[in-house]
C-alpha positions as CSV (number, residue, x, y, z in Angstrom):
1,X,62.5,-9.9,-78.9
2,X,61.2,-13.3,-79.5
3,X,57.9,-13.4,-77.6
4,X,56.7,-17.4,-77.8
5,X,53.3,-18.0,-78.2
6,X,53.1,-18.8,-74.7
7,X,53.9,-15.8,-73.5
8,X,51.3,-14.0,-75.1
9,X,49.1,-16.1,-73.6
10,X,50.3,-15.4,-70.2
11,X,49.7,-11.6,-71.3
12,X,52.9,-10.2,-72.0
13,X,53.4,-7.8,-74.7
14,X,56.1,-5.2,-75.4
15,X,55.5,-1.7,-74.8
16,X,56.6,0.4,-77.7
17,X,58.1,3.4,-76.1
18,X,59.9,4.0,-72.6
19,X,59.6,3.6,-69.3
20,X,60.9,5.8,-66.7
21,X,60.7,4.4,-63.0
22,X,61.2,7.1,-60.3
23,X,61.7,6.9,-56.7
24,X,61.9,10.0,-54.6
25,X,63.7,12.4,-56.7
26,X,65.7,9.9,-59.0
27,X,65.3,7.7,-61.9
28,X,65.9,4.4,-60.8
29,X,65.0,2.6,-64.5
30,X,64.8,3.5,-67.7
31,X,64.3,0.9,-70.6
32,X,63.0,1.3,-74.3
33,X,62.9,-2.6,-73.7
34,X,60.0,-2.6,-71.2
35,X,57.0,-5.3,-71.2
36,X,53.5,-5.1,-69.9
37,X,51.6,-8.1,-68.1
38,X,48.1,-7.7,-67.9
39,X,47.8,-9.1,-64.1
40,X,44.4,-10.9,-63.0
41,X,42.5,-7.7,-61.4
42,X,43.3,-6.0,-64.6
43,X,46.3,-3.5,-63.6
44,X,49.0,-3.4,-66.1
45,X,52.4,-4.4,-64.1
46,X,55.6,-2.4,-66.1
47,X,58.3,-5.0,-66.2
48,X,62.1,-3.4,-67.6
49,X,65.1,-5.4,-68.2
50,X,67.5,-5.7,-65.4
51,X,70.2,-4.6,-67.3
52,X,68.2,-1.2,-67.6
53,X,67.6,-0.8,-63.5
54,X,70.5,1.4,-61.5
55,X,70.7,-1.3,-59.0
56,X,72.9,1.4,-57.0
57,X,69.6,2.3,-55.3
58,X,68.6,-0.9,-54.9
59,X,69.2,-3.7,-51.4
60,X,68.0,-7.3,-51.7
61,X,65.1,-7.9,-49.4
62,X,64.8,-10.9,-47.3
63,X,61.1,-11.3,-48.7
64,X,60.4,-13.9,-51.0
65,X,57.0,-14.4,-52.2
66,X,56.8,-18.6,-52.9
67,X,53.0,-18.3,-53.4
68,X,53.1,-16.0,-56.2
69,X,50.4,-16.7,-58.6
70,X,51.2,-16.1,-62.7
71,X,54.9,-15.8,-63.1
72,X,56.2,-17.9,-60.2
73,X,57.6,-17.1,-57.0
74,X,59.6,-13.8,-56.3
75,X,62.4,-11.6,-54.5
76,X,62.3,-8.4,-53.7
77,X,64.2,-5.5,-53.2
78,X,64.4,-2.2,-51.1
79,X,64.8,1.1,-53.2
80,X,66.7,4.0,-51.5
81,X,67.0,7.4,-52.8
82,X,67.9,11.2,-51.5
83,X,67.7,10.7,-47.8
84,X,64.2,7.9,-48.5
85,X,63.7,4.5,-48.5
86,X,60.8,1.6,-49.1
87,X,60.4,-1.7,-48.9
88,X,60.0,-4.3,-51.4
89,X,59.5,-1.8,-54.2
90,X,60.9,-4.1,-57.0
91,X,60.8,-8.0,-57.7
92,X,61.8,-10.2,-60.5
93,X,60.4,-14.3,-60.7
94,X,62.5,-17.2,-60.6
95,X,62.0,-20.0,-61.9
96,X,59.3,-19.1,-64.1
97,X,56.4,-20.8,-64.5
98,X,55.6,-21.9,-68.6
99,X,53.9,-19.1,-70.5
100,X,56.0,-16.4,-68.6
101,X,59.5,-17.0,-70.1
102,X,59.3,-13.7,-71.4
103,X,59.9,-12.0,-68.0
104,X,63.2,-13.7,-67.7
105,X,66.0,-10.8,-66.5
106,X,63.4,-8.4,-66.0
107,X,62.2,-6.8,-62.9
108,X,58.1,-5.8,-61.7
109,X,57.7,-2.5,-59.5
110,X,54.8,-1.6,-57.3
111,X,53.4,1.7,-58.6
112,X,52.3,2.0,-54.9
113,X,55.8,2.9,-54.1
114,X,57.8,4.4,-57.0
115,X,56.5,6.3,-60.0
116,X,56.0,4.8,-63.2
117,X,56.2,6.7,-66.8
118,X,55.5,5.2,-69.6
119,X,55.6,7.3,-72.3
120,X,54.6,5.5,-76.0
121,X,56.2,6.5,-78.7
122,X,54.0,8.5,-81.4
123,X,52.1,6.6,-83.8
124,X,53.7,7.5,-86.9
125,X,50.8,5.8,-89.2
126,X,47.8,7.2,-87.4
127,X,48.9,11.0,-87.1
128,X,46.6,13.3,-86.1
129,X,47.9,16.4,-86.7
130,X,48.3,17.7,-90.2
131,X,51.3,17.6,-92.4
């Protein structure tokens, strides 16, 4: 992934490992491809590749956050899984604003609503156990 130098200003940064993104009962995303953005309170915010969400559980919202600050503005989406639903679990920015081209064709969710995993992949150079 080409990450410009603006984008790591803006905070972006892959995360080496997966992400799992779970809603009810289901996995609703999965990616190997994830980023993490360092958002202004200090939480990191999972972003995974659309390509890598089962938009099956997902509806369009008819929110759309215009004031958005960082990224640019957003739409959301509903996320509905075995018999449960919430709203405006997952968003994605468009048009981005400069710095944040990384995020482009992925998608933010609020760990409020679904449950993030992110599990990192060992570190191969710093082992800790003995050979």
């Amino acid at each position: 992934m080409n990450m410009s130098a603006g984008s790591a200003r803006a905070g972006v940064r892959p995360f080496v490992g997966t992400v799992n993104v779970n809603f009810s009962s289901a996995v609703v995303a999965s990616s190997e491809r994830a980023l993490v953005m360092q958002a202004a309170d200090g939480r990191e915010i999972y972003y995974l590749p659309l390509k890598d969400v089962y938009m099956t559980f997902f509806e369009v919202s008819d929110r759309t956050d215009q004031t958005s600050a960082g990224p640019g503005p957003a739409r959301f989406w509903h996320v509905g899984a075995v018999g449960e639903r919430a709203t405006d679990a997952m968003w994605s920015h468009e048009p981005l604003e400069p710095g944040y081209e990384a995020l482009q064709g992925y998608a933010g969710f609020d760990p409020s609503k679904v449950r993030i995993e992110a599990v990192p992949l060992p570190d191969r150079e710093h082992r800790t156990e003995w050979p």
